[in-house]
N, C-alpha and C positions, 0 to 999 in steps of 0.2 A: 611803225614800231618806235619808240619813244626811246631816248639817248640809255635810261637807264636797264630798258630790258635790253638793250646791244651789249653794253657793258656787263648786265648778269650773264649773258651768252658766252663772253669772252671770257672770263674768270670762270666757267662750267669748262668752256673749251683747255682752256689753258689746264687747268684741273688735272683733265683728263687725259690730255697729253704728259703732265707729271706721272700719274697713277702707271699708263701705259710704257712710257720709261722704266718704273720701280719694276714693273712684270718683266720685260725685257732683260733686265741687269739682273733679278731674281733667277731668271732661267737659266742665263747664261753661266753665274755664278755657281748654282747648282750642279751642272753640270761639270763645270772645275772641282768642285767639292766631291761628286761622286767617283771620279776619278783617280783624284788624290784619295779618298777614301779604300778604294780598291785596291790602289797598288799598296798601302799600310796593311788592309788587313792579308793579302798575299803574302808580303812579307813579315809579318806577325805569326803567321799561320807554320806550322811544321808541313816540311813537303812529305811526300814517303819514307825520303830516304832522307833520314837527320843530315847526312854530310855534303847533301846538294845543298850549294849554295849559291844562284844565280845572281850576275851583279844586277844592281840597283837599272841599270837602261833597258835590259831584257825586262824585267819585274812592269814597268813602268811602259814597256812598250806595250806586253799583255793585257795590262787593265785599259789602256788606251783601243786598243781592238776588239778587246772586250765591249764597253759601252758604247763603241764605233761600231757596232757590231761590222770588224773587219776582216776578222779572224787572220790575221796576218800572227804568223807563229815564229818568234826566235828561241822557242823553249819547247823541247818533247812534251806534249799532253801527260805523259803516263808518270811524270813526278808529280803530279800536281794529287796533294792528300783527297779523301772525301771531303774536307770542311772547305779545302779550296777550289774545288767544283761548285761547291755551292755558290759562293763569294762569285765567281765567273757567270756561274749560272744568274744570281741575282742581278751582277750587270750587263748581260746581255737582253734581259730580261726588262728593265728600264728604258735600253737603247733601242728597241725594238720600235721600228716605227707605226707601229700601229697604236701600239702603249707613248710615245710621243707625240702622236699626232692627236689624241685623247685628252692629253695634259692641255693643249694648245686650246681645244674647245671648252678645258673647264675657264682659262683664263679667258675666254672670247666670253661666256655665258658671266664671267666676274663684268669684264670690260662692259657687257650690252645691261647687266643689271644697274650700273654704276650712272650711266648713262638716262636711264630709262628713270631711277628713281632723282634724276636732278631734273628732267624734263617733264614727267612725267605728274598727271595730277594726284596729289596725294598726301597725304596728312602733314608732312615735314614741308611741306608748300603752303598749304593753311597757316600752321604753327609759324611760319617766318613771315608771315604778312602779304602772302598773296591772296586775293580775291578771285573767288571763282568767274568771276565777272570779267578776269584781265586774261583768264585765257578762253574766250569765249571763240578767237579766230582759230582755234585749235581742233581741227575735230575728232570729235568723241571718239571715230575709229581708230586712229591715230593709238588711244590708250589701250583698245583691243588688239592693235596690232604689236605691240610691244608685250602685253603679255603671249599672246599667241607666240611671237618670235622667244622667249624665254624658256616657254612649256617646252617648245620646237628642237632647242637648243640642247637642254635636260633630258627630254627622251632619247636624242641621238645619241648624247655621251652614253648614257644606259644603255642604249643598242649594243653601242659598243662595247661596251666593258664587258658584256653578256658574251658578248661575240671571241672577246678573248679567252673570257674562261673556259668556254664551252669548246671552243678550237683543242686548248691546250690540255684539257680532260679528256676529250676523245683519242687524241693523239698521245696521251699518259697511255690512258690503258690498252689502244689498240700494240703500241708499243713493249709492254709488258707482258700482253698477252704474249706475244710475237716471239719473244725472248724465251720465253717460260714451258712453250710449246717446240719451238724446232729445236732443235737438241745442239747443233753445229753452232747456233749464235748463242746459246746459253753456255756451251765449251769457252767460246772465245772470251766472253765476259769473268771466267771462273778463271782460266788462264793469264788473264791482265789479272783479276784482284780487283774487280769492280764492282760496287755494291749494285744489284738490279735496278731497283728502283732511281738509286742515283743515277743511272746512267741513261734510265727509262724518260724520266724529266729532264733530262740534262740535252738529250739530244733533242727534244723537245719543243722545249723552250729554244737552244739555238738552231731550229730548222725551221718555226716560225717569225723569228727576230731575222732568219735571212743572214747569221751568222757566218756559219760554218765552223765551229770548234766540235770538234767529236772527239772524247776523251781516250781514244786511242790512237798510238804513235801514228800511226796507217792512214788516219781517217776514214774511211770508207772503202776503203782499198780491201780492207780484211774483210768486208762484206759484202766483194762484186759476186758471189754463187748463192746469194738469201735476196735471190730476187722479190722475194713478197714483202722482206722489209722495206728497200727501196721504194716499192711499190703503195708505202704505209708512208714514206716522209714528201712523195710528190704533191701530195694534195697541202701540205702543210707549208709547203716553201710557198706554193703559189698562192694557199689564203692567206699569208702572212706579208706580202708586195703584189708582186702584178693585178693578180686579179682581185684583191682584198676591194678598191671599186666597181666592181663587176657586183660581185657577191653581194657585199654593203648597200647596194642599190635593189637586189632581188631581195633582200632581207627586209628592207621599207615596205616593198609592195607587198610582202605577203603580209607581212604585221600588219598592213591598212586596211588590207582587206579581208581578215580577222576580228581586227578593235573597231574597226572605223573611227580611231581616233582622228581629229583636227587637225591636230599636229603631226602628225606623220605623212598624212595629205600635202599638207603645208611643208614639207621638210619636200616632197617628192617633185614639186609642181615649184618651189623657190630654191631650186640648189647652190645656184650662184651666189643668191644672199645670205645665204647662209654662212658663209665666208669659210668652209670646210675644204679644202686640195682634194680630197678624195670624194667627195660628193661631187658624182659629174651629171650632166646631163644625157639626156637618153641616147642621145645619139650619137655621143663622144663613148658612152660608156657600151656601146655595142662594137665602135670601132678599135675599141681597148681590148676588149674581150676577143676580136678577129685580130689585131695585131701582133696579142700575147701567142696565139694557137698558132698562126702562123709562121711567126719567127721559131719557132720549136718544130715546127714541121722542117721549114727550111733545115735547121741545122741539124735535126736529125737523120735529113737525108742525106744529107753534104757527108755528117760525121760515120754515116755506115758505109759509105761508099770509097772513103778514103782509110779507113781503117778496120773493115770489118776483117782483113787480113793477116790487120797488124799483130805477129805473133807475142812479139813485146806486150803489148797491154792485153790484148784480148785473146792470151794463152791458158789454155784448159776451160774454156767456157763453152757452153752449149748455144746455139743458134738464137735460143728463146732467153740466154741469160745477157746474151749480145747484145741483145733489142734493147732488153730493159736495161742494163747496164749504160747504155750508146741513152736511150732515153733520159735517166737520171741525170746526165752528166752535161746536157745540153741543156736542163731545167734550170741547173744548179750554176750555169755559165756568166746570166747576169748579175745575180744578186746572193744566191745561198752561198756559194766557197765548198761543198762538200765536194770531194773527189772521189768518183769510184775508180779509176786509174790513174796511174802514175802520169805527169802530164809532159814529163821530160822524155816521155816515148811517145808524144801524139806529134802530128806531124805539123811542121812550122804556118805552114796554112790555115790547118784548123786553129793555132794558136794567136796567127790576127784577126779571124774571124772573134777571137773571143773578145779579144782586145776592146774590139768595136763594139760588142754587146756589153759588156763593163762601163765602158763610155754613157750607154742609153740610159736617162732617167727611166725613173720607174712607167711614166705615165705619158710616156712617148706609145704614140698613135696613128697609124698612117689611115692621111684620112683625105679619101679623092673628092667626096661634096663638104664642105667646111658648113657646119650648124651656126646656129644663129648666135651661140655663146662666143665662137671664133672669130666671126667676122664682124663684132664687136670691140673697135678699138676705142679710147680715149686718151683724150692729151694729159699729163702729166708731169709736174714741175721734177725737172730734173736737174740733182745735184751734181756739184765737180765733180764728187769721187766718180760718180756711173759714164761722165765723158771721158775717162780716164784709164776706165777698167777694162783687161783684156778678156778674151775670151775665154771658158775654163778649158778648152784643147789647148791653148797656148802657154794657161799655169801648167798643164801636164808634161806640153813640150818643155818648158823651163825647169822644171824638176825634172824631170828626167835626163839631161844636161847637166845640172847642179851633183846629180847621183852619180854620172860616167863621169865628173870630173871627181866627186872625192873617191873613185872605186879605180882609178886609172891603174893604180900599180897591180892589183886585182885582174884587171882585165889586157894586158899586156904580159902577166904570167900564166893566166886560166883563161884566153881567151872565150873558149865553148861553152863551157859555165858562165864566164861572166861578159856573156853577150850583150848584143847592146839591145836585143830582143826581150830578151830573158829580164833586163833591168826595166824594157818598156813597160813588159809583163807585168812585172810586181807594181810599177807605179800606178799602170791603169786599175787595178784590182785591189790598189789600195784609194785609189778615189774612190773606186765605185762600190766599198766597204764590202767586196765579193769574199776575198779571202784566198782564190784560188793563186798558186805556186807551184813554179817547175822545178820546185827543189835544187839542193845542191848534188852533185854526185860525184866521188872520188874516182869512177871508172874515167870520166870525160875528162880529168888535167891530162896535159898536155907534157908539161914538163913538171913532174912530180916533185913536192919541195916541203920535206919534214914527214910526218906523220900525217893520216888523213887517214879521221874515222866520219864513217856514216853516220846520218844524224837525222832522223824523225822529225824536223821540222821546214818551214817554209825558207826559200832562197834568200829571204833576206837578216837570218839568223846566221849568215857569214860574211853580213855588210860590217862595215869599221861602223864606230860608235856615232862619226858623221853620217854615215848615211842611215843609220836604222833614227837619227831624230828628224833626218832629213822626210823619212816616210812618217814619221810620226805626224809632220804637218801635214803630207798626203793626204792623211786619213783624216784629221782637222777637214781639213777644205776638201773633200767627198762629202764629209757627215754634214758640211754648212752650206752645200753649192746649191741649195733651191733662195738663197740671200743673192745669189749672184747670177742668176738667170738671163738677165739681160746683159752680161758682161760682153764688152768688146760690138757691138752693134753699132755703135759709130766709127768703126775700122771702115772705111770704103775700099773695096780688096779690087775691083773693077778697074 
């Protein structure tokens, strides 16, 4: 190859590594701007009641968990007007990783087009003075594989965007219907002052984002006896995370062997280059599908054996509302945040089991014969920052530290409350953007001091203003920890 096609290569390289910069700061940026968007129109917004007036760090924590889909709450659900459902509703709706992980493919099909027309033979390579002649070492499939990989890339996004609508349509209307028919959860919505429909989309939208915000104080709490509706948001949590690669994967194969399209062929048989997180291969994506089923067996049986007694949570419910109540609530442990019982009555066991489930990426696996994609290493220039980086158990240890330090006089007057469980709890489930919380509660002080009202939202809406920014970053580095995957790997702990 002759000095000046290296040097066209290096200037295309260089290019491209500019371009792929501008996307990265672009995304990043956006996502600051959506935020900051959020918490202005919340606070622009009239709440219910004109004379609520929450300060500016709650406001600003809410639109943060909002697009983090964290649902971490220092504010009662039921001030927030119909216009600021929506506003919440639209950011969680954003933050939802499925609708993220989509953006991320439109920018890869930008990045692969970008690429393909600087390489690629084609009219703006005539017009600049290259000769067909000069890429004759080039070959021709080469230019069919690049369109191939384009069509490839464009069908998938469509997959999926299909995939979202069609989810959050079914899940519209089975949910309205739902409402509109049993009489007891259509009382409860007329009772709060909730518009149907808004509430119908609202839990919608955040039960496939994996949120958990439900526009009532309770959360789910008020609907542990409408076992059918529970029954109606279990399939939505799990197309919306765990199994969304499961699915995504069964949804290729049938479209291919419908269209017999090319590219969907090629999407099924190249997953890895496709360079998509959720596109797995066959036999990762069968030990995904056994990992998810199983771990929800496990803690379903764990959690009826330990609590099927417990009068506290599971008082006035029938043996069959038990199930599925005890079911939902073990769905909902890694990633959704909905409660259907109070969690400051489950017992402290079940509560580190949860812990650890919060902790699990989405796309964690237990896998006894490793596939051919696994066992598949490559070397890798690595930079200072990654020889340097701890592990993310050990950011969680360190916040959680940072928290019992600014929460100390808290926890030396309310000990029970502000346990050092109770603070683990919020920190883990604010990495793991679950949302779930063992609330505050005025029966458990100890030594009673002033006034102490009850309050409809999560434990950490009675942290000091240090610690509720302290979890803000929590939910930061949860929402960005697939950046930091390899963190802490050169610790030798041995």
């Amino acid at each position: 190859m002759s000095p000046s096609s290296n040097m066209r290569e290096y200037e295309i390289y260089q290019g491209e590594m500019e371009k792929e910069d501008r996307f990265s700061y672009s995304a990043k940026h956006q996502k600051k701007s959506k935020k900051l968007k959020g918490f202005v129109a919340l606070k622009t917004l009239d709440f219910k009641n004109s004379s609520f007036k929450p300060n500016n760090v709650d406001l600003f924590f809410t639109a943060v968990s909002a697009v983090t889909v964290s649902s971490m709450s220092t504010i009662e659900m039921e001030v927030f007007s119909n216009s600021q459902l929506i506003v919440l509703m639209l950011l969680m709706f954003i933050g939802g990783e499925v609708f993220v992980s989509m953006i991320g493919l439109h920018f890869k099909k930008l990045k692969h087009k970008f690429m393909t027309n600087d390489f690629g033979c084609n009219q703006d390579n005539i017009e600049l003075g290259f000769e067909l002649n000069d890429l004759k070492d080039i070959p021709s499939k080469s230019f069919d594989q690049n369109d191939l990989m384009n069509r490839a890339i464009r069908s998938l996004g469509y997959v999926i965007l299909c995939y979202i609508l069609i989810v959050h349509f079914i899940g519209y209307i089975l949910v309205y219907i739902y409402i509109t028919i049993i009489p007891s959860a259509r009382t409860i919505l007329i009772n709060k002052g909730l518009n149907r429909h808004t509430f119908s989309l609202f839990i919608t939208v955040s039960t496939f984002a994996n949120c958990g915000y439900v526009p009532t104080n309770e959360n789910m709490v008020i609907f542990k006896k409408n076992s059918g509706f529970l029954l109606i948001l279990v399939p939505q949590i799990l197309l919306g995370n765990t199994l969304y690669p499961v699915v995504l994967r069964f949804l290729l194969l049938i479209l291919e062997k419908i269209t017999k399209r090319v590219e969907l062929g090629y999407i099924l048989k190249n997953s890895k280059e496709m360079g998509y997180g959720y596109l797995l291969s066959t036999v990762r994506t069968i030990h995904l599908f056994m990992t998810v089923f199983g771990l929800i067996l496990v803690q379903l049986v764990v959690f009826c054996i330990l609590e099927w007694h417990n009068m506290d949570a599971m008082d006035g419910l029938s043996s069959y509302e038990k199930t599925v109540g005890s079911f939902f609530q073990v769905v909902n442990a890694r990633y959704a945040g909905e409660a259907v019982f109070d969690l400051s009555k489950i017992s402290p066991a079940i509560l580190v089991g949860f812990i650890g489930l919060m902790y699990l990426p989405p796309l964690t696996t237990y896998s006894p014969v490793q596939d051919k994609e696994n066992r598949q290493t490559r070397e890798q220039k690595k930079s200072f920052v990654e020889y340097i980086l701890f592990s993310q158990l050990t950011y969680l240890f360190i916040f959680t530290i940072l928290i019992c330090m600014s929460e100390r006089r808290k926890m030396d007057a309310d000990p029970i409350n502000f346990s050092v469980l109770n603070i683990a709890f919020e920190v883990f489930s604010a990495y793991g953007n679950v949302g779930l919380s063992t609330c505050y509660s005025c029966q458990r002080q100890i030594n009673s001091v002033g006034h102490c009202k009850e309050a409809w939202y999560g434990f950490a809406g009675r942290w000091s203003k240090n610690g509720k920014y302290l979890l803000i970053l929590v939910m930061f580095v949860g929402r960005l920890k697939n950046f930091n995957k390899n963190g802490g790997r050169f610790w030798n702990l041995s």
